[in-house]
N, C-alpha and C positions, 0 to 999 in steps of 0.2 A: 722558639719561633720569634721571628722578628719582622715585624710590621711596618712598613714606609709609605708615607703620603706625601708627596711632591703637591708644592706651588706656586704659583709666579710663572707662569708663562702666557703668553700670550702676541700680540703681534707689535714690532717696531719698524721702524725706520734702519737702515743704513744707518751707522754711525751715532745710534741711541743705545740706550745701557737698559737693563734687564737684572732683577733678582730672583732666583730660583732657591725655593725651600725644600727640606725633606725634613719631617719631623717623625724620630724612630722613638717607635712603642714594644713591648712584651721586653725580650730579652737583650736589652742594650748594652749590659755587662758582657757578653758574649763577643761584641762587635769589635773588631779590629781596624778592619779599615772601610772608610766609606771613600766611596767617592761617585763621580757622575758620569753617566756614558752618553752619548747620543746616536739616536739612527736614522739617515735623511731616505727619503723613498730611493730603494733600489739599490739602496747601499748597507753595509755591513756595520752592526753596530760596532764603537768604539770608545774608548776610553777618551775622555776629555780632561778628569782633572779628579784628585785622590789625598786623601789626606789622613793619617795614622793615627793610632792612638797617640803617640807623643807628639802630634802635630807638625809632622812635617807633612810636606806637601809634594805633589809631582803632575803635572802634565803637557800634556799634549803640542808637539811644537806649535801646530798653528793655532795657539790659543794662548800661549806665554805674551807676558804684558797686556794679556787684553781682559782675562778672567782671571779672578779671585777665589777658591776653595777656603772655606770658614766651617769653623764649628763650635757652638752653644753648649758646652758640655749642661749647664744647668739646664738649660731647656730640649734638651735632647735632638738640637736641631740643627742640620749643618745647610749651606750658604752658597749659592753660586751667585756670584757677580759679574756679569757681562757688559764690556764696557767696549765701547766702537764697536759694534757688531757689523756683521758683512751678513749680504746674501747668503753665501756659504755657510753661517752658523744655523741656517733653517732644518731643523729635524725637532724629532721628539725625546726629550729629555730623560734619560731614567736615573733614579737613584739607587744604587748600589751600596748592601749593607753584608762586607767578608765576616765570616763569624772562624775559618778557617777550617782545617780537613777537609777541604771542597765544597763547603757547606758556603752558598751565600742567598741574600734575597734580594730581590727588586721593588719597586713602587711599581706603581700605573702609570707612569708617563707622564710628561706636560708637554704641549705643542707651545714650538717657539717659532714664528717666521717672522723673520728680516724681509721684508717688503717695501718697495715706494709706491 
């Protein structure tokens, strides 16, 4: 089992920066790839930004140069950085922990809105 708590969400501005935490507990040695998804009302959740055990990184077009995927190996804690944010990055946050075989878990969410 593998446990995830997100945080750092809350509300900005248009064109303000945001960091979003997930700190994984139980079985972290298990974990391969983490990354984050998001899902805005009425829409389909999706992949924002993923990063491997050897730390490579991958996401999402409309999110390249504006967000950062990071990870703490000592503190068991990986990073989202949001930087120039738009309206459109408004949803709620989840953190995603692949452990592989089909096997993965999720956080509880963090609510992010871009608002003026």
């Amino acid at each position: 089992q593998v446990q995830l708590v997100e945080s750092g969400g809350g509300l900005v501005q248009p064109g303000g920066s945001l960091r979003l935490s997930c700190a994984a507990s139980g079985d972290i040695f298990r974990i391969n790839v983490m990354g984050w998804y998001r899902q805005a009302p009425g829409k389909q959740r999706e992949l924002v930004a993923g990063i491997n055990s050897d730390g490579s990184t991958d996401y999402a077009d409309s999110v390249k140069g504006r967000f950062t995927i990071s990870r703490d190996n000592a503190k068991n804690t990986v990073y989202l950085q949001m930087n120039s944010l738009k309206l459109a990055d408004t949803a709620v946050y989840y953190c995603n922990a692949d452990v592989g075989w089909g096997e993965d878990y999720w956080g509880q969410g963090t609510q992010v809105t871009v608002s003026s």
